[in-house]
Wavefront OBJ file of the C-alpha trace (Angstrom):
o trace
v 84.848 58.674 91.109
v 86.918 61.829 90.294
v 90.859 62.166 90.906
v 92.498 65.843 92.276
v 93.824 67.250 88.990
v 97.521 67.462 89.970
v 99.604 70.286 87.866
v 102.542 69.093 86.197
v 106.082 70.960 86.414
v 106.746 72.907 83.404
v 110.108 72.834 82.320
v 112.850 75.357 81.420
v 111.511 77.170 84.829
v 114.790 79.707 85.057
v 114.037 80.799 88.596
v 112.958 77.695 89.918
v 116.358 75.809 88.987
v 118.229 78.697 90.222
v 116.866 78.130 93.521
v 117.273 74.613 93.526
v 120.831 75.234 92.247
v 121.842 78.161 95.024
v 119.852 77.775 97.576
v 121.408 74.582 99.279
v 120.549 72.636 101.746
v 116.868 74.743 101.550
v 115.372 76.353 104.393
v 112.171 73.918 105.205
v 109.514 76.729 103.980
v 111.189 77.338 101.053
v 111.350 73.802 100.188
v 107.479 73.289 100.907
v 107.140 76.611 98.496
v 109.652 75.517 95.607
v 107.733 71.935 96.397
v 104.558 73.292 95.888
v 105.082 75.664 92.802
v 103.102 73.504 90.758
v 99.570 74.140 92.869
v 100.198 77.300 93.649
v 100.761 78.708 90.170
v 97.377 76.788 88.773
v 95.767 77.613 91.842
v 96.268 81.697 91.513
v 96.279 81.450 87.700
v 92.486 79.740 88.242
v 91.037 82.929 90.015
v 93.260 85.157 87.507
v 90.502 83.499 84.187
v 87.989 83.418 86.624
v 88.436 87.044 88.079
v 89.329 88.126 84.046
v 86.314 86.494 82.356
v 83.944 88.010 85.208
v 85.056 91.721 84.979
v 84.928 91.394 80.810
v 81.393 90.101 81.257
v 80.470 92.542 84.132
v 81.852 95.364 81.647
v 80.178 94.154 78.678
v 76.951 94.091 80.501
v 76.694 97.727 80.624
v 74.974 99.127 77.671
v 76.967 102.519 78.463
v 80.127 100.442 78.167
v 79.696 99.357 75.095
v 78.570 102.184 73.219
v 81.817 103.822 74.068
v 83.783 100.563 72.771
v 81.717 99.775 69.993
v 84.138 101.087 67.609
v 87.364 100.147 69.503
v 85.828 96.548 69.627
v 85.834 95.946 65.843
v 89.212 96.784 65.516
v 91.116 95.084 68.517
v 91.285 91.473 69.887
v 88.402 88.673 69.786
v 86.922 88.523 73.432
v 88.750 85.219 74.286
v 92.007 87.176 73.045
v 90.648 89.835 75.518
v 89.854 87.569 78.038
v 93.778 85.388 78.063
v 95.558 88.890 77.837
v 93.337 90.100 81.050
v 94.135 87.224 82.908
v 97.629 87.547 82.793
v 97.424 90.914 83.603
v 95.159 89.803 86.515
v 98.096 87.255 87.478
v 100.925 89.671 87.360
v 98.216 91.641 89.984
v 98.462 88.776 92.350
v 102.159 87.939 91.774
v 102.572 91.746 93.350
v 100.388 91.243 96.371
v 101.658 88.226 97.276
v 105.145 89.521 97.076
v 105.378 90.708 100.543
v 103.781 87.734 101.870
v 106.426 85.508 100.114
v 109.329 87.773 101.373
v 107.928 87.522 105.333
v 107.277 83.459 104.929
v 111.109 83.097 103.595
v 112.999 85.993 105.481
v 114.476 87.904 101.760
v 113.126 89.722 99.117
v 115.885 87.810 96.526
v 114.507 84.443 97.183
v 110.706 86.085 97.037
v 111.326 87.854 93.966
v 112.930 84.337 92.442
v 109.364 82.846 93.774
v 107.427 85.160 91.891
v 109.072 84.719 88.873
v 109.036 80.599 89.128
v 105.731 81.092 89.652
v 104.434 82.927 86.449
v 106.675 81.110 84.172
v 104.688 78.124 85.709
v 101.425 79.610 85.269
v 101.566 80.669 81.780
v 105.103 79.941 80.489
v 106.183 83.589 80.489
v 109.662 84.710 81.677
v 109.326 88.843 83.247
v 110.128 91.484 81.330
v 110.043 95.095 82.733
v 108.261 97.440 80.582
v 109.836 100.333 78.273
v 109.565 103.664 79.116
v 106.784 104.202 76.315
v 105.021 101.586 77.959
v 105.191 102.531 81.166
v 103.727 105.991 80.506
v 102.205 106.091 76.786
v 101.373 102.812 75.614
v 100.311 100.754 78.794
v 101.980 97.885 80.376
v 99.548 95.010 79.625
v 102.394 93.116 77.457
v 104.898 93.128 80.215
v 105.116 90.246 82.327
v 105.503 90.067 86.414
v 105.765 92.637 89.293
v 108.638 94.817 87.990
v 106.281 96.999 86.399
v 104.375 98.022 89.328
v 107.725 98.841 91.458
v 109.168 101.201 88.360
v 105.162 102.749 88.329
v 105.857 103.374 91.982
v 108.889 105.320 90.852
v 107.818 107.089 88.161
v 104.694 107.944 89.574
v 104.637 109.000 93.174
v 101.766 111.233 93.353
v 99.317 108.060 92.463
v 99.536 106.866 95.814
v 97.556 103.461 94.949
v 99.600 102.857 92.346
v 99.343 98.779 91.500
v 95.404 99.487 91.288
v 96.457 102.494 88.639
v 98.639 100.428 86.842
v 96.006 97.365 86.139
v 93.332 99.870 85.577
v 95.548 101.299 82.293
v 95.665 97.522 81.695
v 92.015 97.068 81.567
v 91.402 100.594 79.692
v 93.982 98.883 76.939
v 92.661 95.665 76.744
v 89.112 96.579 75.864
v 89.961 99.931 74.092
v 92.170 102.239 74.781
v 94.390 103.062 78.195
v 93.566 106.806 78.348
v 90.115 106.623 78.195
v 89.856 107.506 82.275
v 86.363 105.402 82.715
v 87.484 102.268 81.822
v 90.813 102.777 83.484
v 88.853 103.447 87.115
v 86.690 100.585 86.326
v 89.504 98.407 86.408
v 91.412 100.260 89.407
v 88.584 99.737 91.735
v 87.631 95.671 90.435
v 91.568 95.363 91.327
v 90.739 95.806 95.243
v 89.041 92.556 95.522
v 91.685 90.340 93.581
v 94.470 91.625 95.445
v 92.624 90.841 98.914
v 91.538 87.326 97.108
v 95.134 86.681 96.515
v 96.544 87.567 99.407
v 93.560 85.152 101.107
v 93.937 82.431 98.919
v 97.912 82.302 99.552
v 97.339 81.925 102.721
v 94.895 79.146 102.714
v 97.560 77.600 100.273
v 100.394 78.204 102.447
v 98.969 77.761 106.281
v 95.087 76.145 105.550
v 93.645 79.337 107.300
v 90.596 81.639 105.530
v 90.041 85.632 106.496
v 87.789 86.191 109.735
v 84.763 88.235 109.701
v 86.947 91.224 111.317
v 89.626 90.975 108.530
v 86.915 90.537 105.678
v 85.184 94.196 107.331
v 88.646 95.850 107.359
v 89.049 94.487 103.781
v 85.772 96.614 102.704
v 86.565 99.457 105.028
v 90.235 99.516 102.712
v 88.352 98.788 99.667
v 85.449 102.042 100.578
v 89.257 103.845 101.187
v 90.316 103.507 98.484
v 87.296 103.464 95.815
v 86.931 107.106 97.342
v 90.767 108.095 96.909
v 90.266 106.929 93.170
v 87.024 108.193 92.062
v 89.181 111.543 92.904
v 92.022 110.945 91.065
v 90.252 109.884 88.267
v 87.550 113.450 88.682
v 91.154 114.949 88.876
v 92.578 113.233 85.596
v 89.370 113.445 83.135
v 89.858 117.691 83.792
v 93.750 118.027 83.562
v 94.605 115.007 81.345
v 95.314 111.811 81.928
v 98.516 110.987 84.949
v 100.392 109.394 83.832
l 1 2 3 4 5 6 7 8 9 10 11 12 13 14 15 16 17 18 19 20 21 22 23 24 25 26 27 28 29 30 31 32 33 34 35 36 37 38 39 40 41 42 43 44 45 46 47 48 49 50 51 52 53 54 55 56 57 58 59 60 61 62 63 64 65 66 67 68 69 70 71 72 73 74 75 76 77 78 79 80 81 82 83 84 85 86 87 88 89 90 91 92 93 94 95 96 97 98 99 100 101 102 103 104 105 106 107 108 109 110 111 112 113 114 115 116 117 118 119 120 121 122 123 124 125 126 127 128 129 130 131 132 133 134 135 136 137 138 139 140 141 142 143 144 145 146 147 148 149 150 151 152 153 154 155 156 157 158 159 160 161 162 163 164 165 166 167 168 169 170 171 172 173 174 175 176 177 178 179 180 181 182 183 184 185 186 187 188 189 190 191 192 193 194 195 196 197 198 199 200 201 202 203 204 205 206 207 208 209 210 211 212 213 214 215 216 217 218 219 220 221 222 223 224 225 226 227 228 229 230 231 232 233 234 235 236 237 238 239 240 241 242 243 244 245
């Protein structure tokens, strides 16, 4: 007979006790959120290894792939180093697409952003940091930490128009090698689509019980077909004039 592995609370969780310190009496929903931190954070962090060890294996599969690395390879991380950074990349990826979800389910963006930062210091112990400006257009923002990244991208950036997919495909790029090489980068732009619509799915089934329907599963790949398109172009665009950013 097997028991439900039940996540403990981690302490020191800054967000979380300033929630439970301002936000008296709670709202019911975010009480059932604030209640339920524990599950959702292991929960999303779950498909973030998963959806990290997959790509790295699905990348190192391709004999292509690795020719181009080979070099990099011997000189960066060890592929479980690869495969931890990835994966909190990946989470930070969900943490953004379930933002707006959040906000809607507790009526403010404050509270939602507070969420999201409870959230991945339960997950992997890590309080958000924004990244520098070298980061954010030179060195990649794989060592920063939450969603504030992806909204100062958005700024910096406006002509990338699917920017959070951008922004984890430099990720990628650095991880395994190097974030200007434009291949790897679109490689992990387009694997992005499917986590974000996983996270936004699995939220839900945490949150209300309910999975996607057929029709919004075919919208999802219509998007996904969308988009794939828009960045194969960008990144055509990018390997002629230089990398953007």
């Amino acid at each position: 007979m097997t028991t439900e592995h039940t996540p403990e609370l981690r302490r020191g969780n800054k967000a979380l006790d300033y929630l439970l310190e301002h936000y008296q009496p709670m709202d019911p929903k975010l009480r059932y959120l604030t209640d339920s931190l524990p599950k959702v954070a292991d929960s999303l962090y779950c498909d973030a290894r998963g959806a990290a060890r997959d790509l790295l294996r699905e990348f190192a599969s391709n004999p292509a792939a690795r020719a181009a690395t080979a070099l990099a390879t011997l000189v960066s991380r060890s592929p479980s180093a690869k495969e931890a950074a990835l994966a909190d990349c990946v989470f930070d990826l969900e943490l953004a697409e379930v933002f707006g979800d959040l906000s809607k389910e507790v009526g403010d963006n404050e509270v939602a952003s507070l969420l999201v930062d409870a959230l991945l210091y339960q997950a992997n112990g890590s309080e958000p940091r924004s990244p520098t400006w070298d980061e954010l257009h030179n060195l990649g923002t794989q060592n920063a930490r939450g969603i504030h990244k992806y909204q100062l991208a958005h700024k910096e950036f406006p002509h990338i128009k699917d920017i959070n997919g951008w922004v984890f495909g430099k990720e990628f790029s650095a991880i395994i090698g190097h974030w200007k090489e434009i291949a790897h980068v679109t490689v992990g732009a387009v694997s992005s689509f499917s986590i974000r619509f996983e996270a936004r799915w699995h939220m839900r089934y945490l949150l209300h019980g309910t999975v996607p329907t057929t029709e919004e599963m075919d919208a999802a790949l219509a998007i996904i077909r969308r988009l794939t398109s828009g960045l194969m172009e960008l990144a055509k665009e990018s390997s002629q004039a230089g990398p953007k950013p």
